[in-house]
N, C-alpha and C positions, 0 to 999 in steps of 0.2 A: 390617146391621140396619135402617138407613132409608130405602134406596132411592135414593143418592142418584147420580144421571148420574158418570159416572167422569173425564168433562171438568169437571165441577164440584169434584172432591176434588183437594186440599193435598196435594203431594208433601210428603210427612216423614219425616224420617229420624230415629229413637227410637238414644239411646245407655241405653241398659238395663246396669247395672253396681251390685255392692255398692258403688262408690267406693272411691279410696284403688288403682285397679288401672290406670287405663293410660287412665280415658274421660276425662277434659282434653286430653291430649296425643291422641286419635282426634279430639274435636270440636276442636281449633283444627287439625288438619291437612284435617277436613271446611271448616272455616271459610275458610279459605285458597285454596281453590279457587274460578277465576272465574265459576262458575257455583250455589254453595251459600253459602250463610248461615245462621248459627247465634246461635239469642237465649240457651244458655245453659240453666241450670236454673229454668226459666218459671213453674214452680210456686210459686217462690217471691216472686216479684213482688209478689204480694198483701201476703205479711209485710213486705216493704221497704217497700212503700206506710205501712203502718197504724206502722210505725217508725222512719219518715223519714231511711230508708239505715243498712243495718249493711253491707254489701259494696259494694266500687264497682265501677261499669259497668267491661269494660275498657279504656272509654277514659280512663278513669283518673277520673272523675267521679265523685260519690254517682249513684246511679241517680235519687234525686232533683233533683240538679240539672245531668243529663247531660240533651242539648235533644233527643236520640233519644227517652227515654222521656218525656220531658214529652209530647213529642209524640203517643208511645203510648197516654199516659191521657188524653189527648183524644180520640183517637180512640174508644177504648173501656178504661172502668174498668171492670177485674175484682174490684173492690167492688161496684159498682153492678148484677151479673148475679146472676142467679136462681142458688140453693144447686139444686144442689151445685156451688159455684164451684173455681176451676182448681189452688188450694191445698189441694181434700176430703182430698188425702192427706199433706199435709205440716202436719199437726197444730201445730208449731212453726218458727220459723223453721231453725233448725237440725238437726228430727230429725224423723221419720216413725214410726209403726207399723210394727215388722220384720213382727209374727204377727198377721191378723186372722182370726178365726176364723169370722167371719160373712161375711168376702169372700172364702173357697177355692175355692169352685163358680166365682166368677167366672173361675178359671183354668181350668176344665174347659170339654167343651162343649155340656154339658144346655143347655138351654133356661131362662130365668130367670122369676122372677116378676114381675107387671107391674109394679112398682114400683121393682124395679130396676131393669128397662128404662128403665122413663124417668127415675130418676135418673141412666141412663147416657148417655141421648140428653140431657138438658140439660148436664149434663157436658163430653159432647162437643162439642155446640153453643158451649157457650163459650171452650172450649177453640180452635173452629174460626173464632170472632170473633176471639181474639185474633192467628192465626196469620196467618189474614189480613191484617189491620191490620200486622201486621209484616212481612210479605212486600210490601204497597203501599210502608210508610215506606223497609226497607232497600232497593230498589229505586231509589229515589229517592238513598237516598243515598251507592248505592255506583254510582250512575249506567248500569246495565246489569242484566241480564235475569236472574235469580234462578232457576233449575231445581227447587231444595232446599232447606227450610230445616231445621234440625237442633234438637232437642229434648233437652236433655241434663239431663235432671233424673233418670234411674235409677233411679225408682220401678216396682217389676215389678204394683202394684195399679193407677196410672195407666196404664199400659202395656194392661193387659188392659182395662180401660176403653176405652181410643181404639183398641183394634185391633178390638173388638166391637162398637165403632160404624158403619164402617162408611164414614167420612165422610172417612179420608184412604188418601191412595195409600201407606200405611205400611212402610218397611224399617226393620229392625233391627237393631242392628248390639250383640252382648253381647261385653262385656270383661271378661276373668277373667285373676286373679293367683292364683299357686301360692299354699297357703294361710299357708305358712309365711310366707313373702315378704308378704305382706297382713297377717299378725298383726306382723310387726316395722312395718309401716309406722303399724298403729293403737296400737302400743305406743309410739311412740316421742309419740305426743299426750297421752299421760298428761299430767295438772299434776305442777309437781316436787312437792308433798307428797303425792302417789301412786303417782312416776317410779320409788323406789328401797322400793315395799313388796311382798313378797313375795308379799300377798295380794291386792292391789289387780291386779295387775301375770297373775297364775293365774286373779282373776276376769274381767278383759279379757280374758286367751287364749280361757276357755271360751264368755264370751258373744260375742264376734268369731266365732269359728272355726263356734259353731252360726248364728251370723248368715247369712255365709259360703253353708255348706249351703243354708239356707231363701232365700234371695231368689237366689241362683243356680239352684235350681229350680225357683221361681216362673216366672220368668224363661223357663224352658226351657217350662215347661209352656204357659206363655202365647204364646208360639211356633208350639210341636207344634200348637197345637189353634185357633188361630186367625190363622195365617200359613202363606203357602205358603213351599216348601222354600227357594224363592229369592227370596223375601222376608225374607232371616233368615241370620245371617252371626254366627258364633262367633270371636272375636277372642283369643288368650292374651297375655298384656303379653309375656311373653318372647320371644314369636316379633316382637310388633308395636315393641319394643327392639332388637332386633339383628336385623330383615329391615325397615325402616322401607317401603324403597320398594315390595319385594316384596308387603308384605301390604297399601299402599294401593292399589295396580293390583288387588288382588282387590278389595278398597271400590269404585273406580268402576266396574269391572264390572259388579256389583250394581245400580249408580246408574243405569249407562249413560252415563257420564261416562268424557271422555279424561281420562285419568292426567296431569297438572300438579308438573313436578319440585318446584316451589317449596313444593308441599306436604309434603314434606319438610324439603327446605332453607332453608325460611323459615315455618314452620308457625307462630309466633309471630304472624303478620300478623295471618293467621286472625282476629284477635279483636275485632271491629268495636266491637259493641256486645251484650255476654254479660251477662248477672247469675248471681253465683257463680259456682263451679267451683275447682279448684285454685291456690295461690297462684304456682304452677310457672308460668301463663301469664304472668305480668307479669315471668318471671326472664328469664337469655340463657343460649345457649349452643345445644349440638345436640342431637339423642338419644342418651341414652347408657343402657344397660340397665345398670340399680341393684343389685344383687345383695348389695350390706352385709349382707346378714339371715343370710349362710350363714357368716359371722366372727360378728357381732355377737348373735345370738338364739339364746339358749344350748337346748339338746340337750332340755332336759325340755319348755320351750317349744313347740318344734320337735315333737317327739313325741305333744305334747298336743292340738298344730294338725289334726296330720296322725290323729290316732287319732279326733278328734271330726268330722273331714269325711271319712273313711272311705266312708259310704255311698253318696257320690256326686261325689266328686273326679275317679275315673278318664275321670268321661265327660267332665271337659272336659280331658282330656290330662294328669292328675298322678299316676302312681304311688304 
């Protein structure tokens, strides 16, 4: 969209995912490797800022007072840029718009109005500040030469945003969990005075499960229609659980990146300096594919998962 020299565009690598399926455990095994770095879900930066640390960096810091991101908002405050700034889609610390209905075109490939354009190009622009500034800082402080940095915020309306710009060298990489297995993971976040009600418990299935649907084909849409075929890389948790190393050898394929065993076997490293993502990176242990939901997430559940993502499950591999 802006014309920008292709030696001038930010290798990036977009983890696009409803969450809760398998993209923590892809971006610290991107992170891990000696030539990618990963800042994490970036969108959110902004809200940590304006609330002075609700998640900590993983280096175990508030992101307030970890000396990486000090350093970041020296360089450049993503307070301080022109709206539409880098959090437009993360309305809350914690939550985003699933349906907007005035942003669906953006996932098509009409032609937009001028004002969207350029709400897209400042957008991106600061987006492309801050990615920068992080790629000079981590650089520095992982002492050697950075190929990739990774973007792991999973929003499919930012997504369509920065791949219609134009401004990065952009791969993306979508991770998807069977739905059933996704609904036991978001049930089990209930509070206990909602954990054991029946209605509470039927209204999560339905709004999960259509969740599910729509930002999974967001996602896809934004893909098809502005990414090439190998620019774009469909990940299932179940295969990326029990083939770990198989399915990262396709990853750096992708990248053009040698395959690094440690990315596997020590994929924990990975986590320099991330803001948010799963509390799973700060745990130990190896990969082990989780499958509790097919004991524990009882039959009507299960049925209700699977009968409300119907209309477009099959295409990412779930009968």
């Amino acid at each position: 969209m802006f014309n920008m020299k292709q030696s001038d565009k930010i290798n990036l690598v977009y983890i696009a995912s409803i969450g809760h399926s398998g993209s923590t455990l892809v971006e610290s095994m991107l992170g891990t490797h000696s030539k990618i770095a990963t800042c994490g879900e970036i969108h959110i930066w902004p809200h940590e800022i304006i609330r002075q640390g609700v998640l900590p960096c993983s280096c175990g810091k508030s992101v307030i007072d970890c000396e990486f991101w000090d350093k970041m908002l020296k360089s450049v405050n993503p307070l301080d840029q022109s709206e539409p700034q880098i959090d437009f889609f993360r309305e809350k610390h914690n939550a985003g718009h699933t349906v907007r209905l005035n942003r669906l075109l953006d996932f098509t490939s009409k032609k937009l109005d001028l004002e969207t354009e350029r709400k897209i190009r400042v957008y991106a622009q600061n987006n492309y500040s801050v990615f920068k500034s992080f790629l000079e800082l981590i650089q520095v402080e992982l002492d050697t030469q950075v190929d990739w940095i990774v973007d792991a915020s999973k929003d499919p309306y930012r997504l369509a945003w920065l791949a219609r710009s134009d401004l990065f060298n952009l791969k993306v990489i979508q991770i998807v969990k069977n739905p059933p297995a996704f609904i036991y993971s978001m049930l089990k976040k209930l509070p206990k005075d909602k954990a054991h009600s029946p209605y509470h418990r039927f209204y999560e299935t339905t709004r999960q499960s259509l969740k599910w649907s729509i930002e999974n084909e967001l996602i896809s849409q934004a893909a098809l229609n502005h990414l090439k075929a190998e620019d774009y890389m469909l990940i299932n948790y179940e295969k990326l659980a029990s083939q770990p190393s198989e399915t990262f050898k396709q990853v750096c394929k992708m990248l053009n990146c040698q395959f690094e065993e440690k990315t596997v076997n020590n994929f924990r490293a990975g986590n320099v300096h991330t803001i948010a993502g799963n509390p799973m990176r700060y745990q130990k242990g190896g990969i082990v594919l989780d499958e509790k939901w097919k004991k524990l997430l009882s039959a009507n559940h299960r049925r209700m998962a699977e009968t409300l993502t119907l209309i477009n499950r099959h295409t990412y591999g779930y009968r």
